[in-house]
N, C-alpha and C positions, 0 to 999 in steps of 0.2 A: 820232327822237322815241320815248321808250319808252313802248310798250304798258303802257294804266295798269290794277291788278290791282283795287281795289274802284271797280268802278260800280252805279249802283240796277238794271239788268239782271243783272247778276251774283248778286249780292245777293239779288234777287227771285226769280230762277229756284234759287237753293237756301235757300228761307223764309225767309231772315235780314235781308231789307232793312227790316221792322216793327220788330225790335230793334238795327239800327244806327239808325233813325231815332227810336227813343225814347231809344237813347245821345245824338244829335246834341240834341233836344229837351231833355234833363235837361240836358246842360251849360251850354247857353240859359240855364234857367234860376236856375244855379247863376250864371253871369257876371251875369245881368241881376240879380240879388238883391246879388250881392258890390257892384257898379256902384252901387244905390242906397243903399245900407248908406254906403258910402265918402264917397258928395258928401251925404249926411246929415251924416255927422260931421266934413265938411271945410270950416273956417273962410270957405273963401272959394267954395267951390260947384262947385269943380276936381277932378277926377278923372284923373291918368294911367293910361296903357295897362298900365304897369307895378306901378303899385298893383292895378288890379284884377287882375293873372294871378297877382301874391304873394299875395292875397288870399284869390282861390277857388283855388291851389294843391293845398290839402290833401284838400278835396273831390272835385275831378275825378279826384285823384290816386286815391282809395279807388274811386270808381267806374268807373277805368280800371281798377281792380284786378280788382275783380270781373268787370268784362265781358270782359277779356282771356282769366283764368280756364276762363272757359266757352267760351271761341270760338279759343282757342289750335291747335286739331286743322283749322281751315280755312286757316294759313297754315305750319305745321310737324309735321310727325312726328319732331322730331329733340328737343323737348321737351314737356313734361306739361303744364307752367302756366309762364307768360311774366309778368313784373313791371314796372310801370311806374319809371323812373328816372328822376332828376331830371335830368337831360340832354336826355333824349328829350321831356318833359313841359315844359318852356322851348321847346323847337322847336315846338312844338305853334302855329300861328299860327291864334288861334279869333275874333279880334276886328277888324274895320274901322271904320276911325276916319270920320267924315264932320261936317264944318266946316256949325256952327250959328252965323251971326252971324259976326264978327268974330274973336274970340278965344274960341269955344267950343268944342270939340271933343264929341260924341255917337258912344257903339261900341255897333256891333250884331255880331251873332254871322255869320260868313260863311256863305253857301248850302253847304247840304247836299252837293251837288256838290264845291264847297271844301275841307268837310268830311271827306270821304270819301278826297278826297289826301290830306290832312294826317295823317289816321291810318293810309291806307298806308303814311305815308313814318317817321312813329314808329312804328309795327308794325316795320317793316325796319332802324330803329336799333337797336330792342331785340336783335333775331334778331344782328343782326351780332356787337354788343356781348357778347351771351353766346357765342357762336361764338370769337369772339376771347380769350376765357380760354382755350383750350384750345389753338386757333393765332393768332397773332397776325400772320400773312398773311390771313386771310382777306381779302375783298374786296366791297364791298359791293353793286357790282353783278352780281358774279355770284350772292349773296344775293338779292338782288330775284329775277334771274333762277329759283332756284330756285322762289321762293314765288310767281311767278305762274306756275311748270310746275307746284308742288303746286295752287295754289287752282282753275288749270284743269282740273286732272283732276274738279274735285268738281265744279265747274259742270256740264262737259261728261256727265259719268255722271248728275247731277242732270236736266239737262238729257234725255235718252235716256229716263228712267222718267216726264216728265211726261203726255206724249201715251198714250192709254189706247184700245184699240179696244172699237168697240160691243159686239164678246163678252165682254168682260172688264168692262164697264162693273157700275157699283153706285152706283143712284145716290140718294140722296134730299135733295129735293129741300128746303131751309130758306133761311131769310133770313137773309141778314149784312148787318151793321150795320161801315157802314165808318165808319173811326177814322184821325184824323192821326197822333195818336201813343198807343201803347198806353196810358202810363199815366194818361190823361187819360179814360181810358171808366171806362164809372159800375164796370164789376165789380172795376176795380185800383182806383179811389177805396175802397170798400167792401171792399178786402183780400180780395178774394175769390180762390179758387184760377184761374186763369187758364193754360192750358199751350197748346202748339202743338198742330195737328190738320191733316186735310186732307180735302178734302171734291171729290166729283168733279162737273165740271157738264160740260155739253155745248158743242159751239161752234154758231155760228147757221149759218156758211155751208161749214160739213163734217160728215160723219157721225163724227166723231172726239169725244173728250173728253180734258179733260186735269186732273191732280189740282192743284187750289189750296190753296196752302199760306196757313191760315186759324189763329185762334186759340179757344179754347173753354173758356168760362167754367164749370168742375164743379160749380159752384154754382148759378147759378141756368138753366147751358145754351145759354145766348147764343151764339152763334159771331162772330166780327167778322173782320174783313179791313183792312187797311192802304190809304191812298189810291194809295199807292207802289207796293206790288204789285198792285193793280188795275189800277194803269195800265200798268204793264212787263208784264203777262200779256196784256191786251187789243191791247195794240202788239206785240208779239211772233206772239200766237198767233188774234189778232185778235176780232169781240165774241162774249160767253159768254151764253148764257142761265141766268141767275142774279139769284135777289130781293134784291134791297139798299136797305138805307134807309140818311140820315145820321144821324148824331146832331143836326146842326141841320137843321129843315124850315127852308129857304127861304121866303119872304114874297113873292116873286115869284109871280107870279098866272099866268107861261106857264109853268108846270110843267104845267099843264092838269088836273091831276090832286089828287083829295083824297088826304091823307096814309093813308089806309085802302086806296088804289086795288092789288088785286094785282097788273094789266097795268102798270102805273108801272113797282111795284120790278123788274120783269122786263126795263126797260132801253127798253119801248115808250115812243116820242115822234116827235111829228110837229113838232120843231125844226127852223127852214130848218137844213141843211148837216148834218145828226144824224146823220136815219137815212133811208135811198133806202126810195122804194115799193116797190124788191124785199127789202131786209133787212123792212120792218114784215110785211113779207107772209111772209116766211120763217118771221119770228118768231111769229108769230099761228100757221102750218101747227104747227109744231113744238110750243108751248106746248099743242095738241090733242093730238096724235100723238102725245105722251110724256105725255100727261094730268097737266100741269102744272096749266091750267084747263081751266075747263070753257067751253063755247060759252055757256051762261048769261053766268060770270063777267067776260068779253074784252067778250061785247054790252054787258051792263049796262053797264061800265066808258067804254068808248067811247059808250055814247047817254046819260051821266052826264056827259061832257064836253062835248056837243054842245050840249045842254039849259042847261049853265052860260055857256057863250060865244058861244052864237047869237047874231046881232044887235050881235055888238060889233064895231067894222071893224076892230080891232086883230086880229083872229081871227079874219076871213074865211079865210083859206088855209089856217088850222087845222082848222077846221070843217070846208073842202073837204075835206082828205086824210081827215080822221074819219069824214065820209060814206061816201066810195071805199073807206075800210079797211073798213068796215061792210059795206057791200054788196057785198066782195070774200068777206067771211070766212064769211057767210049762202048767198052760191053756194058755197061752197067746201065748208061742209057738205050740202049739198043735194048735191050732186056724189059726195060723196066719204064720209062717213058715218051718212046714213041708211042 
């Protein structure tokens, strides 16, 4: 079985997994748009698979242009800029068909995982096919083979500069607002200038840090982070202390916390199965000791929680851990920094 060359780990550990997944997202949108447009204007309410990919064809085709364009140097040094061709772009398998009723057919766009094959393996049609002007032996698995020895090296080197030691650290400390897909956050709705950045946060259960690769709005200064690389850095390199809000507050009432709360966005919760009384305990020591908050801000927050869910039996255990965090974090300044 061969070793496959783009995964969301891959991807995430050299920043690019936010802009493969707002590639994956726009063409979504692009098939789901074509898909309605078509059984709009079709007499009997029918849409095949093949109407819709002749349809958004020309689209996906322009923005395959463009993103190939810019990201050409992560799967070859042997060309500038790579073009999509009408070969490669039929192979492209974006749509799964799933049986509504009897004789209905409904396509959605295949999981991002899916995704990510599919345009390795048109990524490597292309390589070959221009390769093949020049010899027409090439081979195209020793093609692949090349471009997962180039795209490894850049992981791998990528990889070696994330982790940062506490001498070298720099850190300040802001809120990112995590995003599914970039261009759906308010500062690319509003055209605003949005570039890559990276911003360094610390880990909870090492004296280590490591650089997250983040994005940052020049406009209004917002920084935001991807749900994809949150989770491939946290799984990886395990939880970070770092403030985040979503773009949607939840309505869920055991968040425990109001949407102002700074212990929240710091990743503090007393979820069954979250976080162990030694991570909240960690986290609390640390968010002092790097004077993230202050013993003010952590108390208030937690006897703000207490106050709102006392008394509800849905919250008992909540409540319990909130006390014990309380009365942990109050010895612990007595102890340790008066």
């Amino acid at each position: 079985m061969e070793e496959k060359i783009l995964t969301k780990r891959a991807l995430a550990l050299i920043g690019v997994c936010d802009e493969f997944y707002d590639l994956y997202f726009s063409i979504d949108s692009i098939l789901e748009k074509s898909y309605k447009d078509l059984k709009n204007h079709s007499h009997s309410g029918c849409v095949s698979l093949s109407q819709i990919e002749k349809y958004s064809k020309p689209q996906i085709r322009m923005l395959l242009n463009n993103f190939m364009n810019k990201y050409t140097h992560l799967f070859t040094n042997d060309f500038d800029k790579l073009h999509p061709n009408s070969k490669a772009i039929n192979s492209l398998k974006l749509l799964e068909a799933n049986k509504v009723g009897a004789l209905t057919l409904e396509y959605k766009m295949v999981s991002f995982d899916a995704f990510l094959h599919e345009f390795e393996e048109f990524i490597v049609q292309i390589i070959v096919q221009r390769k093949r002007y020049d010899d027409v032996t090439v081979n195209y698995h020793s093609v692949k083979r090349e471009i997962l020895k180039h795209f490894t090296l850049i992981v791998n080197s990528c990889f070696d500069n994330i982790r940062v030691t506490e001498s070298h650290k720099k850190i300040n400390f802001e809120e990112l607002i995590i995003f599914k897909n970039l261009s759906a956050t308010t500062c690319n709705r509003n055209h605003h200038q949005v570039n890559s950045d990276i911003v360094i946060v610390p880990l909870l259960n090492l004296n280590e840090f490591v650089r997250l690769p983040v994005h940052k709005c020049d406009t209004c200064g917002k920084k935001f982070i991807g749900n994809e690389t949150l989770h491939v850095y946290e799984e990886v390199f395990g939880k970070m202390i770092i403030s985040v809000r979503k773009d949607v507050v939840s309505d869920d009432r055991y968040t425990r916390f109001t949407r102002e709360s700074e212990l929240h966005k710091t990743g503090y919760n007393v979820v069954e199965g979250n976080m162990s009384q030694s991570e909240r305990r960690t986290l609390l020591i640390k968010l002092l000791e790097m004077e993230i908050l202050t013993t003010f801000q952590i108390c208030r927050d937690i006897e703000n929680a207490i106050r709102i869910f006392k008394g509800e039996e849905r919250y008992e255990r909540a409540v319990e851990k909130w006390r014990s965090d309380l009365f942990f974090i109050s010895e612990y300044v007595k102890e340790n920094l008066q």
